[in-house]
N, C-alpha and C positions, 0 to 999 in steps of 0.2 A: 245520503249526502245532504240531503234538505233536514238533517238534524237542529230542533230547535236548539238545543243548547251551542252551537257555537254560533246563533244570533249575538247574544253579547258580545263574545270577542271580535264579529267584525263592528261590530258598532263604535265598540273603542277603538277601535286601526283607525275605524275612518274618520275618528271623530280628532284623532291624532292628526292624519294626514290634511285633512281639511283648516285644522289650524297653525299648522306648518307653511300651504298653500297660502293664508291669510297672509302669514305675517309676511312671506317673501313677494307676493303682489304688493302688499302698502310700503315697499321701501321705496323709499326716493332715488332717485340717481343724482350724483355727485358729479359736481363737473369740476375735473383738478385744474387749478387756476395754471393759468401759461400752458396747455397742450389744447389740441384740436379735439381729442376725441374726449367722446361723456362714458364714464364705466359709472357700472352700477356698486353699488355698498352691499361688502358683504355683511352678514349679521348672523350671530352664533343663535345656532337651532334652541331654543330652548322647549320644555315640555307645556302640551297645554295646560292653561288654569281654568277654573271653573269661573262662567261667567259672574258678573256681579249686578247688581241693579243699577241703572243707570242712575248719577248723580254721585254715587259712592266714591270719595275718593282713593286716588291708587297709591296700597301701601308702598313704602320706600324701600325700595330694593336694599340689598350689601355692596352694591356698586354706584347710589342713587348720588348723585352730588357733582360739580362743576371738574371739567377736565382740568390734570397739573396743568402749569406752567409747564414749558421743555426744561429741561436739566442744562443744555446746551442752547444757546441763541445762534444758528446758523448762517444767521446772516449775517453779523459782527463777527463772526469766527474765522480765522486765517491764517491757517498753518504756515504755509511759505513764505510769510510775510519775514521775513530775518534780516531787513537792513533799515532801519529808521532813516526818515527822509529821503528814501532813494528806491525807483522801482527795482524789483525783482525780475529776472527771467523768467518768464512763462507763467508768473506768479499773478493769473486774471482778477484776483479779490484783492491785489497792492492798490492802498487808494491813491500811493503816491505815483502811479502808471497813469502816461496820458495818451494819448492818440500815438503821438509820435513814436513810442515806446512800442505800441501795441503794431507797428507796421515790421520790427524786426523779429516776432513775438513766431512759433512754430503752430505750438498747440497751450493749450491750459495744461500746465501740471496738476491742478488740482480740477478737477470741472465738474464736480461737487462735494456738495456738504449735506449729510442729510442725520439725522436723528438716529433714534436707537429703532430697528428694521422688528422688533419683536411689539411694537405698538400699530394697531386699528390705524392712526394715522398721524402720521407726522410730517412737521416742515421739510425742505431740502433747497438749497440755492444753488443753483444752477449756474453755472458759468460758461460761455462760445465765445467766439472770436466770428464776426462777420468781414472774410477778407476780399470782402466784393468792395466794399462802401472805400472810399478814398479819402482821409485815410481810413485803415483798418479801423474796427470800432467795437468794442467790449459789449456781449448781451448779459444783462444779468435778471434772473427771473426768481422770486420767490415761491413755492409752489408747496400744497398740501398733497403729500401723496397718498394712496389709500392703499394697506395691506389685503389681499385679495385671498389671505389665508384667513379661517375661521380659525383656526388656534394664534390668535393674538392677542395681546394685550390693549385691554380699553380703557382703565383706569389702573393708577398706580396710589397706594393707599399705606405706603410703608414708607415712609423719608429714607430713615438711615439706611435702610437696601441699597440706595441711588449712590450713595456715595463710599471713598474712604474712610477709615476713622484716622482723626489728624491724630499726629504725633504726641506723647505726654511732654509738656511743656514745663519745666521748674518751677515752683512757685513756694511761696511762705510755708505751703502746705504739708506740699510731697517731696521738699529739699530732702531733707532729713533720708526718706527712702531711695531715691535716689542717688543717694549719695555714698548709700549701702551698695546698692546694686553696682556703682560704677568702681574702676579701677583708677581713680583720679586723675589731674589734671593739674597744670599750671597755669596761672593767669598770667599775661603779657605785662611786665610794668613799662609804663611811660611815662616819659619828664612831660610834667605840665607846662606848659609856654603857654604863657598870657598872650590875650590878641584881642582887635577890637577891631569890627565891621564898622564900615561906615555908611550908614540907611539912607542918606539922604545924598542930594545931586551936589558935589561941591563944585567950585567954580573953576575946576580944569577944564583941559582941554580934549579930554577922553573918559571915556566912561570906563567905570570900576566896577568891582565883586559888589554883588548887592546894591549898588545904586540905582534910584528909577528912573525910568527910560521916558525921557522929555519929549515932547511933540512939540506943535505952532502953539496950540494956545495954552495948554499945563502939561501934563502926565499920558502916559497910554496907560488906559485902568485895566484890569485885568479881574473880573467881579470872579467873588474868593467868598465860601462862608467863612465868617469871626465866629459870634457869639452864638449861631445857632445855624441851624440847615439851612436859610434864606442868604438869599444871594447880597453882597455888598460891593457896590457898583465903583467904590472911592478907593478899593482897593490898587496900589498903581502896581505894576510888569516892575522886576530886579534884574539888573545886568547878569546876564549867566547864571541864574536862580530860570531853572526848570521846574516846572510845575505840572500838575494836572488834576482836578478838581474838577467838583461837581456841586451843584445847589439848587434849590428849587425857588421858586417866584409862585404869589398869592397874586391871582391876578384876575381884572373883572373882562373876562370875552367880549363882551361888547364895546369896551374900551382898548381892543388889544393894537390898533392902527395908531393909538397916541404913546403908546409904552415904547420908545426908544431902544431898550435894552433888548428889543424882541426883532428888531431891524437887522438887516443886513447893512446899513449905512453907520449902523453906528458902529461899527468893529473895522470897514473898510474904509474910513473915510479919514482918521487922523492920521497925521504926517509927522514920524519920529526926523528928530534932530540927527545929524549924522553922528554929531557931539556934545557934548552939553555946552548950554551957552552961546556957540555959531548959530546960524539960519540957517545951511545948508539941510533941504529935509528929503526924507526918506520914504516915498509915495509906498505903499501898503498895496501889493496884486493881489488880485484872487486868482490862484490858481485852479481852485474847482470848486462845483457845488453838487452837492449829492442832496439830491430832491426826496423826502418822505413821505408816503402816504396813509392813510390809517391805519392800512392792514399791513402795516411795515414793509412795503414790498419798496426798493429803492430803485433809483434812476438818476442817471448821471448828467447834467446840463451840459450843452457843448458851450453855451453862451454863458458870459461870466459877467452880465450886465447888473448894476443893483437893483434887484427885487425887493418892494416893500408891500409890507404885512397888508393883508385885505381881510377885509370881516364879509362871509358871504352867510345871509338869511336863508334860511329855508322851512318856515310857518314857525313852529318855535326852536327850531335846531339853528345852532350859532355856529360857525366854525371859524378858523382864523388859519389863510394862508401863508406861505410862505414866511413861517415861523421860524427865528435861531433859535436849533437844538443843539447843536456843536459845533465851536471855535476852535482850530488849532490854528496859532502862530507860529512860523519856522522863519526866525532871525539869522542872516549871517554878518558874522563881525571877523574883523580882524584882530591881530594881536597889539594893534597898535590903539585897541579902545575905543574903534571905532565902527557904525553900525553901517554898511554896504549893502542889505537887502534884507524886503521883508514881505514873507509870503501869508498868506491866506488861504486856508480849505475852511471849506462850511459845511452843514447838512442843516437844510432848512423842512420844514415838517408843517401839517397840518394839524391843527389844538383844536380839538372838541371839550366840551366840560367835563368827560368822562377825564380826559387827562389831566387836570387842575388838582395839586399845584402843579406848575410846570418845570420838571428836572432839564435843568441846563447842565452840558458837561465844558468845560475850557482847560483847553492845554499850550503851553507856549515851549518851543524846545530853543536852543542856540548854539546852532553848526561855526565853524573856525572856516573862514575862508581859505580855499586853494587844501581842503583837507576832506579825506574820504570819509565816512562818515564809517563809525565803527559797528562791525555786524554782528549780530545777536546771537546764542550760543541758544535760542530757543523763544518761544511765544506764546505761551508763559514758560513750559517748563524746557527742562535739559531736552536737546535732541542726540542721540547717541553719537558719538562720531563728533563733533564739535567741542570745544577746546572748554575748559572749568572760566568764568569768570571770576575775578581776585584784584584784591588792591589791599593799599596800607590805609591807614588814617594817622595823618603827619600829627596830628593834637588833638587832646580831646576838645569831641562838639560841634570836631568840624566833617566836613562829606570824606567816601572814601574817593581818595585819588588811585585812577587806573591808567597805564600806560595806553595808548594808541592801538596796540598788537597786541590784541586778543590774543593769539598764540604764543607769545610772551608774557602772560600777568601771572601764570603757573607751570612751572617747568620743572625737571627731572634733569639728572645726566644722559647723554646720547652714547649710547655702544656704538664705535667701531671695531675695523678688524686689525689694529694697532693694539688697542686695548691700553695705552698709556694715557695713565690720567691727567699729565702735565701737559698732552699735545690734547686733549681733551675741554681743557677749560675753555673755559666761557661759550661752546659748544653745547646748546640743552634740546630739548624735546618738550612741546609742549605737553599735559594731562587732558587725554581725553575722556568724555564723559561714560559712562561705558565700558572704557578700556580697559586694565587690567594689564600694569606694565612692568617690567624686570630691565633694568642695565647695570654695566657695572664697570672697571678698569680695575688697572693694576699702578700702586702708586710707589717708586722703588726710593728708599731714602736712604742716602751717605751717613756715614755713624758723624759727620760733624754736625748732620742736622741735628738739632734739641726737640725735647718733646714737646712743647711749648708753640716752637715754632712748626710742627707738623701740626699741631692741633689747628691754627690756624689757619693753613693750606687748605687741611682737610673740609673744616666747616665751608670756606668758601666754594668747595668742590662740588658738595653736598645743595649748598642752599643757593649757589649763584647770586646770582647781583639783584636785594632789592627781592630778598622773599617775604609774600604777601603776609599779613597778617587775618585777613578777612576774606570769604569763597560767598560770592550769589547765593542765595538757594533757587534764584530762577533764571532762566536763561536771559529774560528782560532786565532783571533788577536794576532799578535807579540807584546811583550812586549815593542820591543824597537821601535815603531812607536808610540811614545805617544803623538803626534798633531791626533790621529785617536781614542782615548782613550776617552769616554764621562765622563767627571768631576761631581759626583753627587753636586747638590746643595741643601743647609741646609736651612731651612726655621722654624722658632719659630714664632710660633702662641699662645702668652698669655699677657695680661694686664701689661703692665710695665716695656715689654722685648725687648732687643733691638737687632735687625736682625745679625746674625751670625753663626760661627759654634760652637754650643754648649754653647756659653756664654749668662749670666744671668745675668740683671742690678737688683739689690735688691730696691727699694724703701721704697714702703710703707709698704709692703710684701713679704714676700720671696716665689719665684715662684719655684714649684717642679714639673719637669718632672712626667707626666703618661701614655705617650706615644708617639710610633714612627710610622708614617705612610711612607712607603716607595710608590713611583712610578714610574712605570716601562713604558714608551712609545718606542712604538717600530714600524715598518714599514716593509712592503715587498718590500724587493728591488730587480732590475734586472726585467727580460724577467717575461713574463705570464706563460711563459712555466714551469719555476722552480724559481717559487719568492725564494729568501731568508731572512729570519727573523733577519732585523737590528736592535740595541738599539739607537735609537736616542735622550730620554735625562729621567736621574734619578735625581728624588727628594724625600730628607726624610722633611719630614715633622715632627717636633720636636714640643708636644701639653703641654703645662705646666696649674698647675692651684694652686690656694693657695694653701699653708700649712695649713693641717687641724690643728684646735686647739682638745686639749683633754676636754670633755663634759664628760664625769664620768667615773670612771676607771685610769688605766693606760697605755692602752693600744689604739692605732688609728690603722685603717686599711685603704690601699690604694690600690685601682687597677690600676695594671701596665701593659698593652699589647703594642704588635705590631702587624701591617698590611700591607698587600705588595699586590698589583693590580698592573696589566698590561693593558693596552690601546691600543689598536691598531690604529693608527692615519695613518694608511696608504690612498695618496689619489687615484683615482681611473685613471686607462689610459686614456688617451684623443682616446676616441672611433673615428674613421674616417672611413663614409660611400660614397659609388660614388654615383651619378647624377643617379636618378632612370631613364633607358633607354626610351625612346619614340616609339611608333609605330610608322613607316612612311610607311606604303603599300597600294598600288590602288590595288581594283579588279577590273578583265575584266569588260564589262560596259553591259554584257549578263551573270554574272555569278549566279545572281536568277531567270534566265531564264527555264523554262515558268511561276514562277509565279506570278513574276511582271514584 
């Protein structure tokens, strides 16, 4: 047993285990930000290397270089957020939720948000309800969590893996082949009607579309990039012109307590007019402040008192408190043109140099007095079960206009157990996202009816009152981004019909709608981590067929449905795999020594 030949082989065990030993003694322990207790880091075993001379430096690994960015920003992130300007149930991450809110509140629907669970380590925000404190009161903690598996991921080093591949998009380029590949399509035509905005304040008595919003002493400004990413302070706020932008400021830190623009006085302190022209003004609340700190971790102020910017030294490190990072304005007006109230949220932040220049974000929205605010069909994208977003555009150039009831701006026929189409009407169902819908009736016509006038009947059966022209492709979509608005296209399918929307060539026969098939293609867009559900293109599909003649009786009967499918044409990530590794090791040339 005391055979010298298997000296070597313990020598290499131990010279294994001993640098195994090594590295798992010198790891540090990690202490995750917001919990009590300190875990230790784990660290993937690797094989020992042969020492080097001291001074030498260490070559760079295949993994050697700065961690990504996350894919997902968790802390900005909030899924159940689906009603602009108005809190949520149970929904702990609505910034528009306050105390009062949070005292009828059960649990967090969401109580957290964390990154992709297959990475060494990643963010999470955390969400609680403390319902001890009077009133109730929101915790919210940003925290690095640490994967406690040795099979995880520490660096990610392949982009397009992270994400979907977007949609091919038409261009100058690839028309031509697209244009092979599809089954065409008709464009909408519309009458041009001339129109003309008026930019400036006239001297009524109410404020109008695009007019700026006057204070005591000029304008409420709303700083906007023009000519380049830098912020422009002269920019003024338009009546009912929704916005939301972002720009950055060149700016010198030591000077950041004289910069106005960086203040919380200067966004809360002017006083819009109630009308243009009158004195009656309209004092500006702040309804909350969400506090930043370096490490992006957030906190909510109960105190709404104005904070200004302080420059704190520390030997040559410069900081600047109480920084505005984001503005949002929420205006309400009446329909008589006139402004009734106006709110303020902030997120004020601390500016080191590493942050310079400094990205500002501003957004102003404008709620209708005595009116519910209309809720989201998704944040960003479609949520399943929630109704398609839709509207017209009355002329070109201008935004799309959407009805109130979301569950009304896209609709079908509703099946009952009547089945008659005439007790039917004006009777619909909304489309939901998701769904996958079938209805239909029975429509019985007197031989005095004309075909003419059944064609009539029927289209209105079919399309109801006020069918859209344009679908979201997100669940948020702003109305007045209408180059981002999917235009559905009409397509007739019957003998004798000539391609349109809605129009019928009479020949030899006169062609009667009996059905509409709608389709709905749609795609995951963004990261693996939290695709979101885009619309990328709707088509109704318009099916006509003769007029039936009358064979005995007086009476004919027709069947009239609609149908609405979704598609999911999403293509898949470009998967990217490394160079499966190679063994390159000698053994000693005595190491199956003695039995060969």
């Amino acid at each position: 047993m005391g055979s010298p030949g298997l000296r070597p082989l313990l020598l290499v065990l131990l010279d294994c285990c001993a640098s195994v030993s090594a590295q798992a003694a010198a790891t540090p322990p990690v202490t995750t930000e917001g919990f009590n207790s300190t875990e230790a880091a784990w660290m993937t075993l690797r094989p020992a290397l042969s020492p080097r001379p001291p001074g030498t430096p260490k070559a760079p690994g295949p993994f050697s270089g700065p961690r990504p960015t996350p894919v997902t920003d968790v802390a900005a992130l909030c899924v159940c957020d689906l009603s602009p300007a108005q809190c949520d149930v149970n929904c702990c991450c609505d910034p528009d939720c306050s105390p009062v809110d949070f005292s009828v509140f059960s649990a967090c629907s969401v109580p957290s948000v964390t990154g992709d669970s297959q990475f060494c380590s990643q963010k999470a925000a955390i969400y609680s309800l403390n319902f001890t404190a009077n009133p109730p009161q929101r915790i919210f903690k940003l925290v690095d969590q640490i994967n406690p598996s040795i099979f995880c991921i520490h660096i990610t080093n392949y982009k397009p893996a992270l994400s979907f591949i977007n949609p091919e998009v038409p261009d100058e380029n690839n028309f031509d082949k697209l244009m092979e590949t599809s089954d065409g399509f008709s464009l909408n035509s519309e009458s041009e009607i001339s129109f003309t905005i008026q930019s400036d304040a006239p001297d009524t008595a109410k404020y109008e579309y695009g007019v700026r919003l006057q204070t005591s002493d000029s304008f409420l400004r709303f700083p906007s990039p023009l000519t380049s990413s830098l912020c422009t302070d002269d920019n003024p706020a338009a009546f009912l012109v929704n916005q939301a932008v972002k720009c950055t400021r060149r700016i010198n830190l030591a000077q950041c307590e004289e910069i106005e623009a960086l203040g919380m006085a200067y966004y809360s302190s002017p006083k819009i007019l109630r009308v243009p022209g009158l004195r009656t003004k309209i004092p500006i609340t702040v309804q909350s402040i969400l506090m930043e700190s370096l490490n992006k971790t957030l906190a909510r102020l109960e105190d709404t008192d104005v904070l200004n910017q302080t420059l704190v030294e520390a030997g040559d490190v410069k900081i600047c408190t109480n920084v505005v990072l984001e503005v949002k304005y929420s205006l309400t007006y009446t329909d008589a043109g006139e402004i009734t109230k106006a709110d303020l949220s902030l997120l004020l932040g601390t500016v080191s140099s590493a942050m310079l220049p400094l990205e500002q974000k501003f957004e102003i929205r404008f709620i209708q007095q005595n009116t519910k605010p209309v809720p989201l069909s998704g944040n960003p994208g479609y949520v399943v079960g929630l109704p398609l977003a839709a509207g017209f555009q009355p002329q070109k150039g201008s935004g799309i206009i959407q009805t109130m009831n979301r569950y009304g701006q896209l609709t079908i026929l509703r099946s009952t157990a009547e089945k008659d189409c005439l007790a039917l009407e004006g009777i619909r169902t909304p489309v939901l996202f998701g769904y996958d819908m079938q209805s239909g009736c029975k429509l019985r016509l007197t031989k005095a009816i004309t075909c003419q006038l059944a064609v009539q009947k029927v289209k209105s059966l079919l399309k109801g009152h006020g069918f859209p022209d344009y679908v979201a492709p997100f669940g948020n979509s702003q109305a007045q981004d209408v180059l981002d608005w999917v235009p559905i296209h009409f397509i007739s399918q019957a003998p004798h019909m000539k391609t349109g929307e809605w129009h019928f060539v009479l020949q030899d026969s006169c062609q009667l709608p009996v059905a509409l098939v709608i389709e709905v293609k749609w795609t995951k867009y963004g990261s693996l981590l939290n695709p979101q559900a885009k619309i990328v293109n709707v088509t109704a599909n318009l099916i006509a067929s003769s007029f039936p003649e009358t064979n005995s009786g007086n009476e004919r009967t027709v069947l009239i449905s609609t149908a609405v499918t979704f598609v999911d044409v999403s293509a898949p990530a470009e998967a990217g795999f490394r160079t499966r590794p190679t063994i390159n090791a000698k053994l000693p040339f005595n190491f199956f020594f003695p039995f060969v």
